[in-house]
C-alpha positions as CSV (number, residue, x, y, z in Angstrom):
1,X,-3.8,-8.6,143.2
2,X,-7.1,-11.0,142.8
3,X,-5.4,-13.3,145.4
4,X,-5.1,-10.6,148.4
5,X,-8.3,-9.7,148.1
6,X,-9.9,-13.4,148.4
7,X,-7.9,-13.7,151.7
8,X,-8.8,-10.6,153.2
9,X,-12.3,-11.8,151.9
10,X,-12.1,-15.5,153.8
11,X,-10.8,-13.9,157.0
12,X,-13.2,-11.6,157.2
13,X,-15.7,-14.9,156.5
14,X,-14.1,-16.6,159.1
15,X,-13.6,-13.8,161.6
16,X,-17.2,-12.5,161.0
17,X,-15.7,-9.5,161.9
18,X,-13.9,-6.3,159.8
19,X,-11.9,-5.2,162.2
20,X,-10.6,-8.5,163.7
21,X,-10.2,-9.1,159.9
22,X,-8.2,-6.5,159.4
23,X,-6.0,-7.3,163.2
24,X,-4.7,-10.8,161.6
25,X,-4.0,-9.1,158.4
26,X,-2.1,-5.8,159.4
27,X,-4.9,-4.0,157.5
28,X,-6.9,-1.0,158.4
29,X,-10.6,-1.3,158.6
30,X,-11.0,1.2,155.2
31,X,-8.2,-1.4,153.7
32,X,-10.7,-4.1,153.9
33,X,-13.6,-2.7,153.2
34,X,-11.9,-1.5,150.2
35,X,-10.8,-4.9,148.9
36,X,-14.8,-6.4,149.7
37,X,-15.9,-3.4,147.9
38,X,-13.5,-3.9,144.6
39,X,-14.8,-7.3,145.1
40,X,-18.0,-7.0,144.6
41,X,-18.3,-4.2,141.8
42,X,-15.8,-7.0,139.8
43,X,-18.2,-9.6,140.4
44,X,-21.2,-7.2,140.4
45,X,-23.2,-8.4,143.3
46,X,-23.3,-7.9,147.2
47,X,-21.3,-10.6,149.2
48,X,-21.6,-10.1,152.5
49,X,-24.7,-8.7,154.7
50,X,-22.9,-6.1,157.1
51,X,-24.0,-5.0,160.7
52,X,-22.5,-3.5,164.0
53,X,-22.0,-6.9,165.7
54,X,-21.7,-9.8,163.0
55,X,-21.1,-9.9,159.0
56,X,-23.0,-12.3,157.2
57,X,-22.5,-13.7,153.6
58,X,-25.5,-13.9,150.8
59,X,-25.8,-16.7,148.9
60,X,-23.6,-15.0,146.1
61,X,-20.9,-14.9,149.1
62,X,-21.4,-18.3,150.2
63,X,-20.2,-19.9,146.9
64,X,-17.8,-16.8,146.2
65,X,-16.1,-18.9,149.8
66,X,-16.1,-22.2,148.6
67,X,-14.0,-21.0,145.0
68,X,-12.0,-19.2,147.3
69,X,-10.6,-21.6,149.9
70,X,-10.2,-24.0,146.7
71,X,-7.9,-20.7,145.3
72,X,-6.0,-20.1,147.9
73,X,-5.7,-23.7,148.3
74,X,-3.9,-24.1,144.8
75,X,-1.5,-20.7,144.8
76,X,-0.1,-22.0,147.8
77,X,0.8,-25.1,145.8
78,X,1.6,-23.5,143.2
79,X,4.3,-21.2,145.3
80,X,5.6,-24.3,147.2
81,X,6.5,-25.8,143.8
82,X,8.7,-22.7,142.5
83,X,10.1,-22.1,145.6
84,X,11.4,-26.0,145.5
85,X,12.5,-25.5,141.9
86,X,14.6,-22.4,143.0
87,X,16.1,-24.1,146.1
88,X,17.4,-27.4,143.9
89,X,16.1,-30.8,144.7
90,X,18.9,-33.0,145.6
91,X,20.1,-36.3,147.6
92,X,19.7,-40.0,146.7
93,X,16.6,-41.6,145.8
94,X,16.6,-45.3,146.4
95,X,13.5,-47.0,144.5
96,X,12.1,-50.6,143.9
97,X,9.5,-52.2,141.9
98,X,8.2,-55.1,140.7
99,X,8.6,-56.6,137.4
100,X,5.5,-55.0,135.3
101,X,6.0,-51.9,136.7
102,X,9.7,-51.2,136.5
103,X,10.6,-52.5,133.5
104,X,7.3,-51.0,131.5
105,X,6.1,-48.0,133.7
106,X,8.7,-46.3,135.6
107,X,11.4,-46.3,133.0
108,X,9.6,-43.4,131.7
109,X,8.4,-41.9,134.6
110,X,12.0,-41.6,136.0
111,X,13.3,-40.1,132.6
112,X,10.9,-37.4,133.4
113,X,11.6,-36.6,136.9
114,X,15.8,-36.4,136.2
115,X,15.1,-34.1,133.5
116,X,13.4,-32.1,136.2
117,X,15.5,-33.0,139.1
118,X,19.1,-33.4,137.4
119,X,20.9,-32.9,140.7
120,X,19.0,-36.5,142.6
121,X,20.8,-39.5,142.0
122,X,18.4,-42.5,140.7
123,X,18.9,-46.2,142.0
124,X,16.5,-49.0,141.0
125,X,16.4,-52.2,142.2
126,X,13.7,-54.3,140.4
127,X,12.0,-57.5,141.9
128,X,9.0,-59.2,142.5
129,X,6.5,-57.8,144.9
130,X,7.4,-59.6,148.1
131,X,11.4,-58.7,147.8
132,X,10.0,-55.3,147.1
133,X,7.6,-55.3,150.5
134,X,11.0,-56.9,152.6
135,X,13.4,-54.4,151.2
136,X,11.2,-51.1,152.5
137,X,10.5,-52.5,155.2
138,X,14.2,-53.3,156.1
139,X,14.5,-49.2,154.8
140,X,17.2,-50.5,152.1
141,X,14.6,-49.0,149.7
142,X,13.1,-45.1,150.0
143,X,9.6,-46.3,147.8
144,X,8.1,-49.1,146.7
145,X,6.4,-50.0,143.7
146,X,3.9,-53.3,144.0
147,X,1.7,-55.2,142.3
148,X,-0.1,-57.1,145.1
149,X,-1.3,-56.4,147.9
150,X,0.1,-56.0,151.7
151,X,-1.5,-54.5,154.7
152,X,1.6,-54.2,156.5
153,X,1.6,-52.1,159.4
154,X,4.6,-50.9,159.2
155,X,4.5,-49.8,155.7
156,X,2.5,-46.5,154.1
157,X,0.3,-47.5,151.5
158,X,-0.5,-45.1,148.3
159,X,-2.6,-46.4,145.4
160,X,-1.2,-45.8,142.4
161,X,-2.7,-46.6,139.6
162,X,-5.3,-49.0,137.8
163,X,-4.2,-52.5,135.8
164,X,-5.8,-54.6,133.2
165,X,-4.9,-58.0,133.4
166,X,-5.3,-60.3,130.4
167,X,-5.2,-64.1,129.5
168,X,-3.1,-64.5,126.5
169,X,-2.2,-67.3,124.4
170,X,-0.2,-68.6,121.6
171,X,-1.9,-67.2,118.0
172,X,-3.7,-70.0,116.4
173,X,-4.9,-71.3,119.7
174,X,-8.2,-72.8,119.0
175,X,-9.5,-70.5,121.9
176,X,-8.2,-67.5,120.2
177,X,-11.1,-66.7,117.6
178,X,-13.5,-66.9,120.1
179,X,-15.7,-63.9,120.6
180,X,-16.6,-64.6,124.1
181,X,-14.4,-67.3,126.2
182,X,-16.3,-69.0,129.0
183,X,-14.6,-70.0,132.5
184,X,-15.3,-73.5,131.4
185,X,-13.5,-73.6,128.4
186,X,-9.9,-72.7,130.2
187,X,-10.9,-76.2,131.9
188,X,-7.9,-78.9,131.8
189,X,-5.1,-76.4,129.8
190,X,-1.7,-76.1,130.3
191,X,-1.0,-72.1,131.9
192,X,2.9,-70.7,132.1
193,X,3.2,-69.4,135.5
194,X,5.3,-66.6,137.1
195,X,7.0,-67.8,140.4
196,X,5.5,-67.5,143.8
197,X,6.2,-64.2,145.7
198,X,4.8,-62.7,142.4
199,X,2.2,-59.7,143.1
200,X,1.1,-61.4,139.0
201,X,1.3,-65.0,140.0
202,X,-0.9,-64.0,143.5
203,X,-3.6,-62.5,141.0
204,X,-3.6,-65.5,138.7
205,X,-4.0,-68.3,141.6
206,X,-6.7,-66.7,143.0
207,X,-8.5,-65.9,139.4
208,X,-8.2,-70.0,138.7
209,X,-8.7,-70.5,142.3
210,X,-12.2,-68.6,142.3
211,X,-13.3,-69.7,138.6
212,X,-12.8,-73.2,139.2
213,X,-10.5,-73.7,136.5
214,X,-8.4,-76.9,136.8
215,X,-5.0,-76.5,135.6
216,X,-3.6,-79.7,133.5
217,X,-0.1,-78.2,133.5
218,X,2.0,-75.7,134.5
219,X,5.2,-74.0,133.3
220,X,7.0,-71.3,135.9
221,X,9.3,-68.4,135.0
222,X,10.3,-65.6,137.3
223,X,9.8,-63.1,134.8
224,X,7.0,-61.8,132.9
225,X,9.1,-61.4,129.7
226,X,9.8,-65.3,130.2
227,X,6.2,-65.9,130.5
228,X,5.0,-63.8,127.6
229,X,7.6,-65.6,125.2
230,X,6.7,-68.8,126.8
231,X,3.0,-68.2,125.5
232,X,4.4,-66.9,122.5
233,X,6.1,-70.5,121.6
234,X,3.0,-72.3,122.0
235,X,4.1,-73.3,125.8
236,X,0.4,-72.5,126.8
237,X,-2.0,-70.1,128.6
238,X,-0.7,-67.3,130.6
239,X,-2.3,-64.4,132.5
240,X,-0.3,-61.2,132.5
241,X,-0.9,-57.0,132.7
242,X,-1.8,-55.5,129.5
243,X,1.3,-53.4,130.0
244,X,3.5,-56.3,129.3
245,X,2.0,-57.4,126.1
246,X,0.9,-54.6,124.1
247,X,3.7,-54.6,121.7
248,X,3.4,-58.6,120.8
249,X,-0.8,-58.4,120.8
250,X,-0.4,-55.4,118.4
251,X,2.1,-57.8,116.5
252,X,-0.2,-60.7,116.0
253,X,2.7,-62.5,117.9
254,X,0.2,-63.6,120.4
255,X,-3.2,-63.7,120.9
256,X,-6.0,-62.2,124.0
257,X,-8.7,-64.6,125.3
258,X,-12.1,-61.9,125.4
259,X,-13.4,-63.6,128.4
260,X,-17.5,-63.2,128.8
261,X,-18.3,-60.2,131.2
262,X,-15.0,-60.4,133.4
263,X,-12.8,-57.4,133.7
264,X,-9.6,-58.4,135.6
265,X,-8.1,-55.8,137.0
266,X,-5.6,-54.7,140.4
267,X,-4.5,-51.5,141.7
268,X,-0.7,-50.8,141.3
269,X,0.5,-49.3,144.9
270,X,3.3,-47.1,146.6
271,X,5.2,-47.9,149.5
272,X,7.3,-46.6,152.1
273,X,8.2,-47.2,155.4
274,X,6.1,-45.5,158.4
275,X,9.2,-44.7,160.8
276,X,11.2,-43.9,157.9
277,X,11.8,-39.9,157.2
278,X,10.1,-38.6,154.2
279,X,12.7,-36.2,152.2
280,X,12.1,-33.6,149.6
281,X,13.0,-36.2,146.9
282,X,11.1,-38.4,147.8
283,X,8.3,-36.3,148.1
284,X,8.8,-34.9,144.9
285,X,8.9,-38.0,143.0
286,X,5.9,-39.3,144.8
287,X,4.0,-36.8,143.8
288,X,5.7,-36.8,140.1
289,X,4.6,-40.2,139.5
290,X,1.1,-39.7,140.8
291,X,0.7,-36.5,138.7
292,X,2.0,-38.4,135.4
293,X,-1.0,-39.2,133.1
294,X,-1.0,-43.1,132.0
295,X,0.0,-44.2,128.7
């Protein structure tokens, strides 16, 4: 098997030695130099620069290494994996995100994982970001899902994932057909708001905040599907994820501000507890999410 030989390759790298190769690996000395020697003739080149006191590699060897480690690397993943899938995944998984991502991104994420993992019991408790940061932190939750940021100490952070935040507004808004939307013209509009504590209504303070926008009015709703239908019925501007309003920009239902040369955008985040015990569900579902492409 291709995947003995690259060990007995490595140690023999990293032993610099045949024999003392061959001592970690319960291999005679012929058993190795058998494997280097298949080795080679498969890969038709010398790898390794032989002598009485110390073995060398050529540069074929050297990057023969590298690959390897990476190998070896991956089938031990790879075994890990099956072995979990034949030993059952099971316990109670208790998981909490904030509004964008729990009602539009881990819906299907967790559809996924209970297919694979029938036997875990699911529990989500959606909020915004700083219930979300309090209830991990008081270990009533096993992961977090967040929106803003924290720098906790007590907490272990994960990035997650990249979000596009977007101003909207009502359709036939006379900033709507703009091709370009300059800070200045958001000047002295009325904005719909999501609630303080919000990882959404953080980002949008500090974008006004920082452009210098002056805010006539607001409007606030402790939801994001509050403030996107809020927008919707004329109410004003609103700043949301791209997540959130896909379905009602597709829709013409409302409309996206282009603004000149900004790109808003946050980083989603994981979080758990330091102290708390990581178990194999949680693991798995950490790295589940983490693995799932974005749609």
């Amino acid at each position: 098997m291709i995947v003995d030989a690259l060990k007995v390759y490595v140690t023999v790298v990293e032993q610099s030695h045949f024999s003392k190769a061959g001592e970690l690996l319960n291999l005679s000395q012929p058993g190795v130099s058998l494997h280097i020697r298949n080795l080679e003739n498969e890969l038709g080149t010398r790898l390794l620069h032989r002598s009485p006191k110390q073995v060398r590699m050529t540069e074929a060897g050297t990057i023969l290494y590298k690959y390897a480690k990476q190998i070896l690397s991956l089938y031990d993943d790879a075994g890990r994996e099956i072995r979990l899938l034949r030993d059952e995944v099971t316990g109670n998984l208790q998981i909490g995100a904030s509004f964008t991502i729990g009602e539009y991104i881990l819906p299907a994420r967790l559809a996924e994982f209970a297919r694979q993992y029938p036997l875990v019991s699911l529990q989500v408790t959606i909020g915004n970001t700083e219930e979300i940061i309090a209830a991990v932190r008081a270990n009533q939750l096993d992961v977090g899902f967040i929106e803003g940021e924290t720098a906790d100490p007590e907490l272990t952070i994960i990035p997650y994932m990249k979000d596009e935040m977007i101003v909207i507004a009502p359709a036939g808004h006379p900033l709507a057909d703009s091709l370009a939307v300059e800070q200045d013209m958001l000047q002295d509009q009325t904005w719909v708001l999501r609630e303080h504590g919000s990882g959404t209504r953080a980002y949008s303070d500090h974008f006004l905040q920082e452009s210098g926008v002056h805010v006539k009015r607001s409007y606030v709703f402790n939801s994001s599907q509050g403030v996107k239908e809020a927008v919707a019925a004329g109410l004003g501007l609103g700043m949301l994820s791209r997540w959130i309003g896909r379905k009602e920009l597709a829709g013409g239902e409302i409309s996206e501000l282009r603004l000149r040369q900004r790109l808003l955008e946050r980083e989603f985040l994981i979080i758990r507890h330091t102290d708390n015990p990581e178990g194999m569900a949680v693991q798995m579902f950490i790295k589940k999410v983490l693995a799932a492409p974005e749609k």
